[in-house]
C-alpha positions as CSV (number, residue, x, y, z in Angstrom):
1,X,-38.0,-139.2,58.2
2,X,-39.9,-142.5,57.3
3,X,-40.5,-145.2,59.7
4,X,-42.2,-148.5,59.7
5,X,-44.5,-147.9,61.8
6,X,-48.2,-145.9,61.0
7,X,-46.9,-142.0,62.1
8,X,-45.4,-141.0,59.3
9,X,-48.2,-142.2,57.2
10,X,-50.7,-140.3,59.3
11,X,-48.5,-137.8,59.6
12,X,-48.4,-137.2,55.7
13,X,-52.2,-137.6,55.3
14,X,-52.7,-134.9,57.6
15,X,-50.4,-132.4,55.2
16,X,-52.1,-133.9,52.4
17,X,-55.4,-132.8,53.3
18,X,-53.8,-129.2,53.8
19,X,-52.8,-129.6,50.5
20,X,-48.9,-129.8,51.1
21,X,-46.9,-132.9,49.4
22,X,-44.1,-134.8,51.4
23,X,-41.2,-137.0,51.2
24,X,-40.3,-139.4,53.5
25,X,-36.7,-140.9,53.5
26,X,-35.0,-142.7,56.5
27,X,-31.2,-141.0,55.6
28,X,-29.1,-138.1,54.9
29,X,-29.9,-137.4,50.9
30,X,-33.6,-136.8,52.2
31,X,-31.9,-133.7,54.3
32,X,-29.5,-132.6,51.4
33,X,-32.3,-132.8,48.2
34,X,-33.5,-128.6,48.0
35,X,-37.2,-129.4,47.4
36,X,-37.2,-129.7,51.4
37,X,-39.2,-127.0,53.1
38,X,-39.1,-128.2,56.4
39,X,-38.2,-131.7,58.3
40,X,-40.2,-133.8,60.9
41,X,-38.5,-136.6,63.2
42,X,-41.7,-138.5,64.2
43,X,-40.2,-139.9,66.9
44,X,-40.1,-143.6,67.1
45,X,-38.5,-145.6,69.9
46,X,-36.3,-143.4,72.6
47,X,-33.5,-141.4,73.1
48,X,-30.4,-144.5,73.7
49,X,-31.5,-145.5,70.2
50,X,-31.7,-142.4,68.4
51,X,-27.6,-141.2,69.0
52,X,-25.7,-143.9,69.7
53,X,-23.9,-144.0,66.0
54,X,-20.3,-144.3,66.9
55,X,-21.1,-147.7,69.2
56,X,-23.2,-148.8,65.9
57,X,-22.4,-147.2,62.6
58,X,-24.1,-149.6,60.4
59,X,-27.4,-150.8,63.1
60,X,-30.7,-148.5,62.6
61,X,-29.3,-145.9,64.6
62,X,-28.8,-142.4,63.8
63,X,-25.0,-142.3,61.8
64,X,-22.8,-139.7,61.9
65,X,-23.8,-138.6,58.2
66,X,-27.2,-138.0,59.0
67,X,-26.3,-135.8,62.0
68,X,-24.1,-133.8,59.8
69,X,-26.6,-133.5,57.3
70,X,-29.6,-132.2,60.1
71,X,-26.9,-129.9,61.4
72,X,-26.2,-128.3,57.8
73,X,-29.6,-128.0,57.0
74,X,-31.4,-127.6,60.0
75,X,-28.6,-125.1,61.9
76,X,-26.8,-123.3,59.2
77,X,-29.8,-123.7,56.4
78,X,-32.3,-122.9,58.8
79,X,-34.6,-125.7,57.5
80,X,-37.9,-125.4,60.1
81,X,-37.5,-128.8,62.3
82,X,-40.4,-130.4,64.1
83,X,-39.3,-132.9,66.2
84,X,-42.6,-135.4,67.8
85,X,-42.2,-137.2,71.2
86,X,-38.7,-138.6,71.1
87,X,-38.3,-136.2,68.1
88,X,-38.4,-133.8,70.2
89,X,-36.5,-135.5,73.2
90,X,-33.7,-136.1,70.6
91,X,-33.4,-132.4,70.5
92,X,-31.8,-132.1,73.9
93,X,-28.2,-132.4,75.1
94,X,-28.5,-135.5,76.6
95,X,-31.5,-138.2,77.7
96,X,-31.8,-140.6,80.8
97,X,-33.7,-143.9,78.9
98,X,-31.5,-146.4,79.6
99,X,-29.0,-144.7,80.7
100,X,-27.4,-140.9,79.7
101,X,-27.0,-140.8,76.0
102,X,-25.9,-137.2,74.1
103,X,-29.2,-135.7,72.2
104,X,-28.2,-133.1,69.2
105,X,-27.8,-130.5,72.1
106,X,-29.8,-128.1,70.2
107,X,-31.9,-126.9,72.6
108,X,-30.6,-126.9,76.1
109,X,-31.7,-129.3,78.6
110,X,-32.1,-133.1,79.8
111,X,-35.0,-135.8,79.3
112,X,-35.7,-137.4,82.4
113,X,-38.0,-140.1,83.7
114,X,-41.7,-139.3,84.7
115,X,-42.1,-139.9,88.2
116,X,-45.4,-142.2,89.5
117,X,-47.8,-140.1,91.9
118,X,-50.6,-140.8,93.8
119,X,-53.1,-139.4,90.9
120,X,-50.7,-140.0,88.1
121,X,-49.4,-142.6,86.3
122,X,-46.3,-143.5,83.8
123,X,-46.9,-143.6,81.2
124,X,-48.9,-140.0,80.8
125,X,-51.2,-141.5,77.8
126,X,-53.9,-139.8,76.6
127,X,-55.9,-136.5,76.0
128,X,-54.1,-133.3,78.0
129,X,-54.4,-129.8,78.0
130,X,-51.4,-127.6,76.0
131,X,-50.9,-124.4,77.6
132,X,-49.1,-121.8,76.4
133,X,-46.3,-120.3,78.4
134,X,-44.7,-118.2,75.5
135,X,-45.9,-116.8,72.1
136,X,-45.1,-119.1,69.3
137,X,-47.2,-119.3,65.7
138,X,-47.5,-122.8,65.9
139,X,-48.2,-123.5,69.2
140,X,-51.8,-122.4,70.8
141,X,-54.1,-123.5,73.5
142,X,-56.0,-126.6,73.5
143,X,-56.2,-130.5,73.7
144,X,-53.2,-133.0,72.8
145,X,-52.7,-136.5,72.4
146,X,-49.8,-137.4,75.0
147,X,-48.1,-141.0,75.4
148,X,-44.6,-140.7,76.7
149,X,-42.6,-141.9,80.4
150,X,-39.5,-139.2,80.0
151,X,-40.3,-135.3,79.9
152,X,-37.6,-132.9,78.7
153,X,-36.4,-130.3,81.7
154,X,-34.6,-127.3,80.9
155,X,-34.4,-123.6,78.1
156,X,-36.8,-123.2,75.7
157,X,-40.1,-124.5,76.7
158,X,-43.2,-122.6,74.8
159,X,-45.5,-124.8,76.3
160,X,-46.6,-127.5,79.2
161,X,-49.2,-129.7,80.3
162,X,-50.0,-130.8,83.5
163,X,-49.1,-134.6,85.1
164,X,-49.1,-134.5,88.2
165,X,-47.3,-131.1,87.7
166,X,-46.6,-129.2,84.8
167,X,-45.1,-131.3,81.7
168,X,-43.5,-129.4,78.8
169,X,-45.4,-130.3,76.0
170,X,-43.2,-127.8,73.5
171,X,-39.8,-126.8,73.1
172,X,-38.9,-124.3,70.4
173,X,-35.9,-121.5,69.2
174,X,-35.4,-120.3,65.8
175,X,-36.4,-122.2,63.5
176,X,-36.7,-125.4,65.3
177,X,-40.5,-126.9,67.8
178,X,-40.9,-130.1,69.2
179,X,-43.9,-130.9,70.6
180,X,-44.0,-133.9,73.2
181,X,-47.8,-134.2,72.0
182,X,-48.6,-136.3,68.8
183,X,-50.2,-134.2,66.3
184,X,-51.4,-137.0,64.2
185,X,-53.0,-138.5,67.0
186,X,-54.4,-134.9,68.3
187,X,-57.3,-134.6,65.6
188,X,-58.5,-131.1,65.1
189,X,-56.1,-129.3,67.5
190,X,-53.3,-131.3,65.2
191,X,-53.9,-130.0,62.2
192,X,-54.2,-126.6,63.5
C-alpha cells in the first residue's frame, strides 16, 4: 500500500536492490490485480484510523472494499502479508489508541499502551535487540529499528524485544508476519 510519507519509498528501494519490482497502490484493485506476490501495510498513523470505515466510508480510512479485498486475497488466496508497526497492530482483533477500535482480527490479540518505567520511556525509539521465541524463515536474531507507544499482547508472537520487559516485536501464522520493527529503518538486519 502507498503512503505519502517516505516508507514505502524506502521500503521499495530496499526490494529493488534485491532485485524484486513493486507496486504501490492505496485501494482495493492493488489487492485484486494477479501480478501480486505478496502485500506490505507499512503502517502509517494508528490503529483508530486504520478500521474505522463504516463511521467514515469516503475519509482516508480503511473502506469496507479494501477489507474485503485483503481478506480474499490475503485469507482465502493466501497472499504472504507483512504488516510494519501499525501494519502489524492492524492485524489484531482490536487496539486501545484512542480508544478500542476492531483490528482485522487475524491474529488473536489486543494492542495496548506502553507503560513509562523508571528506565524506560514511551515512546520505545530506537535500535533494540529481536529475539527469537519461535522458528520462523523470516524472522532471526539481531538488531531492529523500533519507534512505537502501543505493543500488541496476545497468540502468535515469533518474536520480542525487551522495554522495560519483553515487547513483541513479531507476530506471525500462515502466511501472514508483522513485525513491530521497521525494516527500512533497520539497515542490514532489514534487508535480511
Amino acid at each position: 500500500f502507498d503512503d505519502p510519507e517516505s516508507r514505502v519509498s524506502q521500503m521499495r528501494k530496499e526490494f529493488a536492490l534485491e532485485g524484486r519490482k513493486t507496486e504501490a497502490g492505496t485501494g482495493p484493485n492493488v489487492l485484486y490485480r494477479e501480478v501480486g506476490e505478496a502485500g506490505i501495510d507499512p503502517g502509517l498513523t494508528n490503529i483508530s484510523e486504520g478500521f474505522i470505515w463504516s463511521e467514515n466510508p469516503t475519509g482516508d480510512q480503511m473502506d469496507a472494499q479494501l477489507f474485503e479485498a485483503m481478506e480474499e486475497r490475503v485469507l482465502s488466496g493466501g497472499t504472504p502479508f507483512l504488516g510494519v508497526c501499525v501494519g502489524m497492530q492492524l492485524m489484531a482483533d482490536t487496539g486501545e489508541e484512542f480508544g478500542t477500535h476492531d483490528g482485522l482480527g487475524w491474529i488473536s490479540g489486543s494492542v495496548k499502551a506502553l507503560r513509562p518505567g523508571p528506565e524506560t520511556r514511551v515512546p520505545h525509539m530506537g535500535w533494540n535487540d529481536v529475539v527469537p521465541v519461535s522458528r520462523h524463515p523470516l524472522i532471526e536474531p539481531g538488531e531492529a529499528y523500533f519507534l512505537h507507544s502501543f505493543a500488541f499482547e496476545g497468540a502468535h508472537v515469533i518474536a520480542t524485544s525487551d522495554h522495560g520487559g519483553p515487547v513483541t516485536a513479531a507476530i506471525g501464522r500462515d502466511n501472514m508476519i508483522g513485525v513491530q520493527f521497521h525494516p527500512e529503518k533497520s539497515q542490514r538486519y532489514g534487508i535480511a
